[in-house]
ZANUSE-896287 format. One record per residue (C-alpha): residue in three letters; y, z negated, x. Coordinates in steps of 0.001 Angstrom, whole numbers, plus 524288, in hexadecimal, padded with zeros to 5 digits. Example, Ala and Ser with C-alpha at 12.3 -4.5 7.8 and 13.67 -1.06 7.14 Angstrom:
REM residues 2
ALA7EE6C7E1888300C SER7FBDC7E41C83566 
END
This chain:
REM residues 617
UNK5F60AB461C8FB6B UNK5EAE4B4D788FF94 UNK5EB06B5A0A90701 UNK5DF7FB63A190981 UNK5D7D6B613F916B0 UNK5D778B6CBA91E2D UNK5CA75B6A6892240 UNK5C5EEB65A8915B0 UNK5C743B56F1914DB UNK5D3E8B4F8890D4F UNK5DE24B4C3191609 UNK5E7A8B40A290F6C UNK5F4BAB418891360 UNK5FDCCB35F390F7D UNK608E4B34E591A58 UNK60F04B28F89135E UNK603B4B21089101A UNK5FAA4B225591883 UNK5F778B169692361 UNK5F209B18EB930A7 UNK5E37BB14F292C73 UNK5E429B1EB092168 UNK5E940B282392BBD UNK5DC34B240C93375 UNK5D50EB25BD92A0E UNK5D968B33339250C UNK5D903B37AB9338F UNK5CC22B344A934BD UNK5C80BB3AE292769 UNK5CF9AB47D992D39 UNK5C810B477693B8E UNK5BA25B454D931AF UNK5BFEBB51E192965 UNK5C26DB59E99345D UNK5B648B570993CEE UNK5AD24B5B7792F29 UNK5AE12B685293464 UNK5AF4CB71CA940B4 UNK5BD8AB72869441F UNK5C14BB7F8F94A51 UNK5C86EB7FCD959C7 UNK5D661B7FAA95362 UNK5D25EB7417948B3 UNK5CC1AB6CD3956F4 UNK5D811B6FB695EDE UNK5DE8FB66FA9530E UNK5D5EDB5B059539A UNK5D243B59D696168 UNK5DA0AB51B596B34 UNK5DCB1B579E9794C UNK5D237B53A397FCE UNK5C81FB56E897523 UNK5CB83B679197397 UNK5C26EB6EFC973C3 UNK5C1B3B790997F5E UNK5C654B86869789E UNK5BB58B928197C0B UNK5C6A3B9B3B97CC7 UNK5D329B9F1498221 UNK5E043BA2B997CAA UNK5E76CBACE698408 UNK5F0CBBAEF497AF9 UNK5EEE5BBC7997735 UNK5E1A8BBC2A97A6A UNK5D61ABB0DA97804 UNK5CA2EBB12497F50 UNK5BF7ABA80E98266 UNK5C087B9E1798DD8 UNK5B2BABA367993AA UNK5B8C6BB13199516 UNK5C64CBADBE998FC UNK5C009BA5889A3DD UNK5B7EABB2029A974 UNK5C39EBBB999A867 UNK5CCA2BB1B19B11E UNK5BF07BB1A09BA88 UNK5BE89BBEBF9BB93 UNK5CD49BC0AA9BDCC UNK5CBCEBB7D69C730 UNK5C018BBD739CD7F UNK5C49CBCC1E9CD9B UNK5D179BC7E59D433 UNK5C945BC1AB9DEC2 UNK5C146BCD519DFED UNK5CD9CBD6959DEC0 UNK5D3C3BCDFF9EAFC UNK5C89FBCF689F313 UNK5C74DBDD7D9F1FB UNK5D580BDF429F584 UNK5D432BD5C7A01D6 UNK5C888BDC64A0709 UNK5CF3BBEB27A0572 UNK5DAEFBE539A0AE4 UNK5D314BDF92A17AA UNK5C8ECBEC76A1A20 UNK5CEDFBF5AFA229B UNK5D2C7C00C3A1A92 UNK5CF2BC0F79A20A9 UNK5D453C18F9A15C8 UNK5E111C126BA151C UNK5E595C14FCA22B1 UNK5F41EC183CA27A2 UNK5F478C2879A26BC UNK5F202C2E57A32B8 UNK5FC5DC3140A3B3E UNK60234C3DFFA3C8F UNK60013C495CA44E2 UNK60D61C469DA4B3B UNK60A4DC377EA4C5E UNK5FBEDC3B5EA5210 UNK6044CC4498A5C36 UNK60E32C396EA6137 UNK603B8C2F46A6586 UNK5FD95C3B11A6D7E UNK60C1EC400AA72C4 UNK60F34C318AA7864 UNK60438C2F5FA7E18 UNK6087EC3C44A8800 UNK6120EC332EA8E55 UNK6069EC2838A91B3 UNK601B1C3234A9A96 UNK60E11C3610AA026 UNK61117C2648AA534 UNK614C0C2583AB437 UNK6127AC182BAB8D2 UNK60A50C0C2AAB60A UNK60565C0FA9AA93F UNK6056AC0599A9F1F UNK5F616C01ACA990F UNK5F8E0C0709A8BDC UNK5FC72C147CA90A4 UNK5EF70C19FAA8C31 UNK5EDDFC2679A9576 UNK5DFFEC2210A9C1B UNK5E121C2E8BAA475 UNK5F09BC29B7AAB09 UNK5F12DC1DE0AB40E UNK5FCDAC18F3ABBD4 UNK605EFC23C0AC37E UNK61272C270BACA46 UNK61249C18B3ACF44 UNK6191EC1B24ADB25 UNK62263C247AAD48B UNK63165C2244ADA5A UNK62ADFC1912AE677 UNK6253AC2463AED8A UNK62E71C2EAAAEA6B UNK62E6FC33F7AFA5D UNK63DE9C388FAF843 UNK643B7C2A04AF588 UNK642D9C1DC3AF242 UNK64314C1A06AE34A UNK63F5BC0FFBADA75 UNK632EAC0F5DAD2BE UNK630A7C1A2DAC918 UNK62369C17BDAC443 UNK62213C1AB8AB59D UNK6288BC252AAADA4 UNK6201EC3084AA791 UNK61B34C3C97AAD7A UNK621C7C4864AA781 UNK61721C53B8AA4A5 UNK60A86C56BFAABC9 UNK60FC2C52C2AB937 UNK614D2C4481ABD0B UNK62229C4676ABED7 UNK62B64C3DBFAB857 UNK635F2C455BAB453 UNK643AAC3D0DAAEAE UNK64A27C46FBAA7D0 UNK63EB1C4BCDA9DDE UNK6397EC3EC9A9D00 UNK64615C3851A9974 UNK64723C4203A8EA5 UNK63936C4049A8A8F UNK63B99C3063A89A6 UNK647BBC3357A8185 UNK641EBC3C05A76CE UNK636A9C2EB3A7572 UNK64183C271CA73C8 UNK6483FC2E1EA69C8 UNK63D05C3091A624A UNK63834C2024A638D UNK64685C1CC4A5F97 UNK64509C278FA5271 UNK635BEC2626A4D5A UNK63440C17E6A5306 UNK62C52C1558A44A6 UNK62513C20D0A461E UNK62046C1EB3A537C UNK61E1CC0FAAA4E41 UNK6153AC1686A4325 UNK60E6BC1E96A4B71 UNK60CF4C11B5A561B UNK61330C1940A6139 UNK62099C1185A645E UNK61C18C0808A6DBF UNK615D4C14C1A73BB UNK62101C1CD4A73FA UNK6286AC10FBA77C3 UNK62090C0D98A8393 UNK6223FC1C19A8834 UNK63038C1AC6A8839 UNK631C5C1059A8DD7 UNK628EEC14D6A992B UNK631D7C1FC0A9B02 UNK63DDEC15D9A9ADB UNK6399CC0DA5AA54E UNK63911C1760AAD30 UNK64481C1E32AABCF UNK64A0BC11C9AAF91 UNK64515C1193ABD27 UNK64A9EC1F01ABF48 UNK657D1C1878AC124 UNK660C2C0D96AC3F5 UNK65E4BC07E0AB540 UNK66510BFB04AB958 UNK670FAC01EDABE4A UNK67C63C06A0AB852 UNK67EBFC1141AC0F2 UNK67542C1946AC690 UNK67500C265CACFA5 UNK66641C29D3ACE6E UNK65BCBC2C08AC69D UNK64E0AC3058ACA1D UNK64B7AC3B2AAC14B UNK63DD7C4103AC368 UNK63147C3A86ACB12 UNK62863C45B9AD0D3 UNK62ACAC5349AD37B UNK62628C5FF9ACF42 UNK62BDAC6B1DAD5B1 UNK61ED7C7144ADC95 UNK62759C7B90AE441 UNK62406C751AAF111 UNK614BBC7632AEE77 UNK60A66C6E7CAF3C7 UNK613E8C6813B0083 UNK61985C6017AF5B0 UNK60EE2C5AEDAE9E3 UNK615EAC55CBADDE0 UNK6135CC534BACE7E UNK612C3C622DACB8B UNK60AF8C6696AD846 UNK6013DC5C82AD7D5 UNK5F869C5ABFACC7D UNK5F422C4AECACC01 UNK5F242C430CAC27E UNK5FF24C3813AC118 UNK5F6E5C2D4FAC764 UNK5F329C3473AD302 UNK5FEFBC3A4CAD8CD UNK600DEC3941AE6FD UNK60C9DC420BAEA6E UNK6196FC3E8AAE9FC UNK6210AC3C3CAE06E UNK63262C3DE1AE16C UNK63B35C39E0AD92C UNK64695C432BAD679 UNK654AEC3C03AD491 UNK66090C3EFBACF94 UNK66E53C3CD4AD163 UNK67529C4396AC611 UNK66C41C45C6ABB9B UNK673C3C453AAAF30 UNK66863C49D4AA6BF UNK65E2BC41C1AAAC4 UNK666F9C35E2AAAD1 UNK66BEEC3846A9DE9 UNK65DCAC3A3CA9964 UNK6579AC2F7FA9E9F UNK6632BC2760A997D UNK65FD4C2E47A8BDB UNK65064C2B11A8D8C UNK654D2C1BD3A8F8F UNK65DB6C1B05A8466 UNK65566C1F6AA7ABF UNK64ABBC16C5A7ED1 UNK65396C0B98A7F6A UNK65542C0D16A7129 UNK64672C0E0DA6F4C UNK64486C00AFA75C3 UNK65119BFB58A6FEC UNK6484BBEFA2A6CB4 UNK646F9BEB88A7A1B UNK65342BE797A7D41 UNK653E1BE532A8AC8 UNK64B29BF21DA8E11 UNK65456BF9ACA8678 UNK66185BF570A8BF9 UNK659CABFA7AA9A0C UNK65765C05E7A94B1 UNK6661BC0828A907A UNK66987C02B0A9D1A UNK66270C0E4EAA478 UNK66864C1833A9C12 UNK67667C13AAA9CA2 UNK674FEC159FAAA3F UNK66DF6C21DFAA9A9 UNK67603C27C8AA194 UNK68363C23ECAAA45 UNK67D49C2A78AB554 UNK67B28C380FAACD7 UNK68886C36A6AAA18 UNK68E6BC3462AB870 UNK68355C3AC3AC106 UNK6860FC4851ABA9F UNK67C3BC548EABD79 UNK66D36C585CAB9F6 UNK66202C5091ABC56 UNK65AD7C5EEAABFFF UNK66176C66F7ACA64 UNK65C83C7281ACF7F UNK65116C72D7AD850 UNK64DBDC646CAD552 UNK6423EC61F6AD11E UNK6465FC5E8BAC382 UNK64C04C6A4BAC010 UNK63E74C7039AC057 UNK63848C6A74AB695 UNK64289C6469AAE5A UNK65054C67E7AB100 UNK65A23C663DAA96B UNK6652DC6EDEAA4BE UNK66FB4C62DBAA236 UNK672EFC569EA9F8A UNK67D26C580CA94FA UNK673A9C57B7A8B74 UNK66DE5C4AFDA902B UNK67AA7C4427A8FA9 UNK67C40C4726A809B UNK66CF9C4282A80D3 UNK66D08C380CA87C0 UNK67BD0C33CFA8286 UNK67699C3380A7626 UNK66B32C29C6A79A6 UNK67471C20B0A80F4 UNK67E1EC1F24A749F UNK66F69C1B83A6CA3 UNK66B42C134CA75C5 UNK6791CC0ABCA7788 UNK682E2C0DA2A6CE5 UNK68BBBC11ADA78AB UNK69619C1D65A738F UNK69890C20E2A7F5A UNK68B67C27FCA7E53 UNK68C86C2D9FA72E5 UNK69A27C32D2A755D UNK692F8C3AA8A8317 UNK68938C3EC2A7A56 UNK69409C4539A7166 UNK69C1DC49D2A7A69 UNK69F89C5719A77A0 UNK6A10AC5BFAA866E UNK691EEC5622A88B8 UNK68DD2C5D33A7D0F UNK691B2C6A45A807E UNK68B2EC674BA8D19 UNK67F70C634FA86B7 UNK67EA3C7179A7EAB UNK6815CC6A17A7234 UNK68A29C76A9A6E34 UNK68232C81FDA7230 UNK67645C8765A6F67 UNK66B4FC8E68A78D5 UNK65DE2C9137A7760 UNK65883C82C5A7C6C UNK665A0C7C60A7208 UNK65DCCC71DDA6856 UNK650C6C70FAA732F UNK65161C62D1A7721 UNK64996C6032A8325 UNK648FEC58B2A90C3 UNK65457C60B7A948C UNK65C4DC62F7A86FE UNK65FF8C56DCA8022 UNK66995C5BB1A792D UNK6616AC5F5EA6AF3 UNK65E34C51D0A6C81 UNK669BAC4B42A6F53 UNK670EBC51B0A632D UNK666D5C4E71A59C3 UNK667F9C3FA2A5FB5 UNK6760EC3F7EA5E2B UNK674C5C4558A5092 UNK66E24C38FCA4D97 UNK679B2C31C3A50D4 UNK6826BC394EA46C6 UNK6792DC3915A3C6E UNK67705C2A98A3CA3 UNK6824BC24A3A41F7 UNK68CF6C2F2DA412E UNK695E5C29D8A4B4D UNK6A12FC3212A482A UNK6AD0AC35D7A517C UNK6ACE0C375FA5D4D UNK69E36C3BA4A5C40 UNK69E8AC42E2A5035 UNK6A18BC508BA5669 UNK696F3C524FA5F2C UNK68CFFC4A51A5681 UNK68E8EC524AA4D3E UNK68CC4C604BA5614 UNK68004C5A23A59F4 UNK67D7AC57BAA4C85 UNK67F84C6678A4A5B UNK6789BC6A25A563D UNK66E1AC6247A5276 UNK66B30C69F5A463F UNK66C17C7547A4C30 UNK661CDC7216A549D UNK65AF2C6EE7A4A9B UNK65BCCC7B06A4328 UNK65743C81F4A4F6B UNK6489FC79E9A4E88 UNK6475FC823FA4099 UNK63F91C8B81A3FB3 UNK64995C92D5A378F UNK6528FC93AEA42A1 UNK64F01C9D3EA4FB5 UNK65699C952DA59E1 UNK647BBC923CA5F98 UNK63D5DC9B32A5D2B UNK62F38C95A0A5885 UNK62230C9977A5F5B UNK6189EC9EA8A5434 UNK61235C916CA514C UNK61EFEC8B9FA4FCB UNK623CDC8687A5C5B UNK63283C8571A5E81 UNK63585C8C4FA6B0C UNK63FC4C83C0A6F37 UNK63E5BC8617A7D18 UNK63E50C95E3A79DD UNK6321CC983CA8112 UNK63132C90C9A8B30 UNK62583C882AA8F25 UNK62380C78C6A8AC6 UNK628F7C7D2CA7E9B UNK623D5C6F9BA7622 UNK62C85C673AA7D9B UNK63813C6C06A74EF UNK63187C6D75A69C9 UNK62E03C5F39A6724 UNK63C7DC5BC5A6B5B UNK64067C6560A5FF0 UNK6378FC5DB0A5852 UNK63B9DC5223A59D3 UNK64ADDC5466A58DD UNK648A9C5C24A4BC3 UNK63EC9C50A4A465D UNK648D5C474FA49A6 UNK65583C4CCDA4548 UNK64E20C4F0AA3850 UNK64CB9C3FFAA3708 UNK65B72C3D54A3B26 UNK65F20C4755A3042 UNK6556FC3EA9A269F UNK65A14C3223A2951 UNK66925C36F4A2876 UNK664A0C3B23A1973 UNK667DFC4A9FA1F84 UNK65CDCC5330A17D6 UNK65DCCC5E96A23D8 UNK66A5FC6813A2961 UNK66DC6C743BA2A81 UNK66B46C7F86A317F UNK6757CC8951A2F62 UNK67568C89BFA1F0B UNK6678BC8444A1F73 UNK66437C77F3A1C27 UNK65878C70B1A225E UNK650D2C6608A1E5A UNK64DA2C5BDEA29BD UNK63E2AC5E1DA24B2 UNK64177C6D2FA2D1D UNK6442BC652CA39A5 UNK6368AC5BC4A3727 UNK62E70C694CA3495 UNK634CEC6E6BA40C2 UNK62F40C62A1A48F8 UNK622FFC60ECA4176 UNK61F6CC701FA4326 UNK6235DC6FE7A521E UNK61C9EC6339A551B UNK60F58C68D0A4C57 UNK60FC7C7415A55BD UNK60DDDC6B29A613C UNK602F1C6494A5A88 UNK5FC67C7080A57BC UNK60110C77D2A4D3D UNK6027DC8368A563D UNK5FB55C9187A5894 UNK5F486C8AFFA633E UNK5F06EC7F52A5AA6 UNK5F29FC77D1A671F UNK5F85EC6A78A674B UNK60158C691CA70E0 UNK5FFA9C58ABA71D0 UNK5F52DC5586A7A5E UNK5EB0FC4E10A72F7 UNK5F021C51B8A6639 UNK5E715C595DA5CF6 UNK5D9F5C5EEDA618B UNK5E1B2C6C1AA6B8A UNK5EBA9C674EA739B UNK5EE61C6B76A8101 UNK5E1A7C663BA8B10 UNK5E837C6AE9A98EC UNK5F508C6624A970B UNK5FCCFC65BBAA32B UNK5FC87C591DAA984 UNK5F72EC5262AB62C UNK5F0DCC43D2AB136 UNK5EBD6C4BE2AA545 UNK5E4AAC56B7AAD47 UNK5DF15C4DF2AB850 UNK5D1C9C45D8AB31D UNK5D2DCC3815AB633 UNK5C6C5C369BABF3B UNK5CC3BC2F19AC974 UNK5CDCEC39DAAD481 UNK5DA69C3D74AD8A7 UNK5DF4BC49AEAD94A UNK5E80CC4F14AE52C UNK5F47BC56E8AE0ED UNK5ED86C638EAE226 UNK5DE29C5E39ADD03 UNK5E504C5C30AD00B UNK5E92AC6BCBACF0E UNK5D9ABC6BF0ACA4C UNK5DD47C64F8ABF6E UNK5EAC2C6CB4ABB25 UNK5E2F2C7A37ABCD5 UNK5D6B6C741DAB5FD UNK5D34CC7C32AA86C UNK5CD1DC6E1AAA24E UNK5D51DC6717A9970 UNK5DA71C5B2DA9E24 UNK5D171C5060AA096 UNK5DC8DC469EA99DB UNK5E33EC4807A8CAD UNK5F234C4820A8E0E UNK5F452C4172A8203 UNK60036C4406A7A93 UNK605E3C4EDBA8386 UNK60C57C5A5CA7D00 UNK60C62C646AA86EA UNK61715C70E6A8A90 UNK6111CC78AAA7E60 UNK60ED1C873DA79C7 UNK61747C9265A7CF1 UNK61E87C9C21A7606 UNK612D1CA1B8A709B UNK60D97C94E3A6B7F UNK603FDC979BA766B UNK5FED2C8B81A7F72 UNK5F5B2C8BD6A8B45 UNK5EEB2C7FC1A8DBE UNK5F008C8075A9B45 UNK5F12AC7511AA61D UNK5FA40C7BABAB1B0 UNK60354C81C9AA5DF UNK60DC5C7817AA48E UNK61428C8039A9ABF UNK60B00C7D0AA9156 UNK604C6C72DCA92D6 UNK60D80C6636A9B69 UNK6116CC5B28A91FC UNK61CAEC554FA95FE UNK62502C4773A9238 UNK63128C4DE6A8BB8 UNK627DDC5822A8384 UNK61ECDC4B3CA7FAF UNK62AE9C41DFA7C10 UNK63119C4E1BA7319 UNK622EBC4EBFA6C73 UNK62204C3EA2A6A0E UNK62F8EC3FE3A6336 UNK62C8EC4AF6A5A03 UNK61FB4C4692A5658 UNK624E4C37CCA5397 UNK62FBCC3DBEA4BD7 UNK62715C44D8A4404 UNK61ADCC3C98A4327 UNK6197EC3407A3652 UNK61E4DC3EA6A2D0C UNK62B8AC3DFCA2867 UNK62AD5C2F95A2584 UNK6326EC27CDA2F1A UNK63DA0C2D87A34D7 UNK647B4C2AA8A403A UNK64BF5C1C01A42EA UNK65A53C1CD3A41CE UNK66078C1169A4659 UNK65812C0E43A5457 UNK66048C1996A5AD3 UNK66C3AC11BEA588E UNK668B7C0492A5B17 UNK67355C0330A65E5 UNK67E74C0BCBA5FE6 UNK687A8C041BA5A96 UNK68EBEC0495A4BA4 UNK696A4C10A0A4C9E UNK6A33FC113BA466B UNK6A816C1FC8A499A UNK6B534C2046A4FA0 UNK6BE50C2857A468B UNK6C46BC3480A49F5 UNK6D186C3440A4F6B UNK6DD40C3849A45D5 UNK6E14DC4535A4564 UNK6ED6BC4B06A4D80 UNK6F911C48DAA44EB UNK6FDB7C538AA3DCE UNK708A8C5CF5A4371 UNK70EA2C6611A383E 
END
């Protein structure tokens, strides 16, 4: 049988016949047939063994067929634009990029690092090498040693409180609390703006030396030294002191007393306040922050024991700070003691309804909501209004929390500007102080009380209260600080800023000694400095940072040296201003830290109400 040959020769096929030479044979007549004529690739791919394919000239990508040559340049150029690709990206990664730069910070931000750098210049002491005041060296190092009345322990260090060099407790204790309470709030936001280890160190300055003012070791004590230097110039020039004389820090000569006290209930209970907060700001440090507890245990047993005022008449306290009472500083400093150890015995003082009333928790007055060195109790209520909103400890507390709750609001209602419990200059400055001189000191407190009650109501998920049938959004209470604190900055008639250094018109013959004295090496005698205080030049050094008394009624300021009234920074007015700004600085990104205020109060599981009488028919 004979089929037709594909490729055009015969091709025998005979399966049953056929031997293996005639297979041979016709195999050999089919390679001669085939090889006649040019076999296409397919025909080849047929024929050829393994090893003798020919190399194809093209590739098969399934869907698509191209030629080898082309398919070998596109993988080379993938290749090679991925190589350039990655070494763009590493060499934009590794040059320092300019136009991509953090934001600036903000006005507030730029404001704080000015404001702390007020209390470098205000150190008493050995100062430390970072303190970065080239026109302050080392003072008051014989403070306590040569006091001429008695003998006392070392009281070198501390801060001067205003122009002169006194060191006054009772201000200064406050001014260290407010920088705690704001460090323990914004701690993130001073971290962003790379101020807490600054604001830090200050406290802690302050600390240490409120520890030497007592026993600290002790239990018990019966003294503290309250005040280092005096002031009252009645006697004239028989008696040179820190307001007669006018000498730089580093070059007094004159004595210098130290005023004690036996029964002092509001300094005690303040200074036991001022080391309770900042034992919660160095909570970290263990062993430094069990001292610091330690000292205010004590302090505040002896405010509770040694009964009276820290500023009796005639002393030389009581004419320059006095202060009214101490009930308010037991509700204060109660309420820092409970933070600071999770003891309820503290907290029940603090709510104690006799103490209250005491404090003026229940009545009004014209100075009711002004929280200042004297008047803790606007702060005090919004601290313990913290408590309830976070923790809600229930009975026994409940009652009173909650009136300070209420009074807190209140308060707060009377910062509006829809409300005529304070009247406003014409630039916009809340007269909280009705007239009187130093008038910014209370306004930054104001400040920062309504800036941080605003972020308690945020992070309780509270969108604002009431005021009467109104209802307020917390955004009223951050305009209220923002537009108060812009004032000092310079958003006034004057267009003055009122922080030294801040802004291009600030304040150039602000009252205060080191800052009006040139630091040429001569040294001045009490009276060769008065040259100096009556001089119409600026001052030859900066006082960085300091916010001074501020405008009057009028929204009127004289830039004036020997006018106190206007123009004499002082610690509590500084520490109010470092709050407020922190608390505002950042935008409205951030917020309070909530839990750091109670890291020593314990779980609290409310004691329930007793039953109710039985019934009589």
């Amino acid at each position: 049988m004979y089929g037709r040959d594909p490729w055009g020769g015969p091709l025998e096929i005979n399966a049953d016949s056929a031997t293996d030479d005639d297979r041979s044979r016709n195999l050999q007549d089919f390679d001669r047939s085939a090889l006649s004529r040019q076999l296409d690739e397919t025909q080849q791919s047929w024929l050829l063994g393994p090893g003798e394919q020919k190399k194809k000239k093209y590739v098969d990508l399934g869907c698509i067929v191209c030629s080898r040559t082309v398919f070998k340049w596109i993988v080379i150029s993938i290749l090679l634009s991925g190589s350039i690709a990655g070494l763009v990206t590493l060499i934009v990664k590794l040059v320092p990029r300019h136009n991509n730069s953090a934001p600036p910070p903000d006005s507030y931000t730029k404001a704080l690092h000015k404001a702390l750098m007020f209390f470098n210049a205000q150190r008493s002491g050995p100062l430390p090498k970072h303190n970065n005041v080239s026109w302050r060296g080392n003072s008051g190092m014989r403070d306590g040693l040569s006091d001429p009345g008695a003998a006392h322990a070392s009281l070198v260090g501390g801060f001067y409180d205003a122009g002169d060099a006194i060191k006054f407790n009772f201000p200064g204790a406050f001014a260290m609390t407010m920088l705690s309470w704001s460090v323990i709030e914004y701690s993130a936001k001073y971290e962003a703006a790379g101020e807490l280890n600054h604001a830090k160190d200050i406290i802690k300055w302050g600390a240490d030396y409120f520890l030497k003012t007592f026993n600290s070791s002790a239990d018990t004590i019966s003294l503290i030294h309250a005040q280092v230097g005096k002031g009252d110039t009645s006697t004239g020039p028989s008696n040179p002191n820190d307001h007669y004389c006018w000498m730089r820090p580093e070059d007094i000569d004159y004595p210098r007393p130290v005023y004690d006290c036996s029964s002092c209930s509001d300094l005690a209970a303040e200074m036991a306040a001022a080391l309770a907060a900042a034992s919660i700001v160095f909570k970290d440090n263990k062993l430094y922050s069990q001292k610091l507890v330690k000292g205010a245990t004590t302090l505040f047993k002896f405010s509770r024991t040694q009964r009276g005022r820290y500023s009796p008449g005639g002393s030389d306290p009581s004419k320059f700070y006095n202060s009214t009472g101490y009930y308010d500083e037991y509700v204060w400093g109660g309420a820092w003691m409970y933070y600071a150890t999770g003891n309820n015995s503290y907290l029940q003082l603090a709510t104690t309804l006799g103490i209250a009333k005491h404090a003026g928790a229940f009545r009004g007055g014209q100075d009711y909501g002004v929280l200042s060195w004297d008047n803790k109790l606007a702060g005090a209520q919004v601290l313990l209004s913290r408590l309830r909103l976070f923790l809600s400890p229930g009975y026994p507390y409940e009652d009173v929390l909650q009136s300070y709750h209420n009074q807190t609001n209140i308060v707060m209602c009377s910062y509006l500007p829809a409300f005529r419990s304070f009247n406003r200059t014409r630039g916009g400055l809340i007269q909280l102080n009705h007239g009187r001189p130093q008038p910014l000191q209370y306004v930054v407190n104001a400040a920062f009380l309504a800036a941080v009650y605003s972020d308690y109501l945020t992070a309780a998920d509270i969108p604002g209260w009431n005021c009467g049938p109104t209802f307020f959004s917390t955004e009223a209470l951050r305009n209220f600080a923002r537009t108060q604190i812009n004032y000092i900055l310079g958003k006034n008639p004057m267009k003055m800023s009122y922080l030294v250094g801040y802004g291009s018109h600030y304040p150039k013959h602000v009252h205060h000694r080191g800052a009006s004295i040139p630091k040429n090496k001569i040294k001045y005698s009490c009276k060769g400095g008065w040259k100096w205080r009556d001089s119409p030049r600026p001052n030859p050094n900066v006082l960085v940072g300091a916010m001074v008394a501020g405008p009057d009624k009028r929204d009127m300021f004289h830039d004036v040296r020997t006018n106190y009234n206007y123009t004499e920074p002082t610690l509590a007015g500084n520490a109010g201003l470092v709050a407020a700004l922190v608390s505002l600085s950042g935008g409205d990104t951030g917020g309070i830290d909530k839990n750091t205020m109670f890291s020593a109060v314990p779980p609290m599981f409310p004691t329930p109400p007793p039953p109710p009488a039985p019934w009589n028919p």
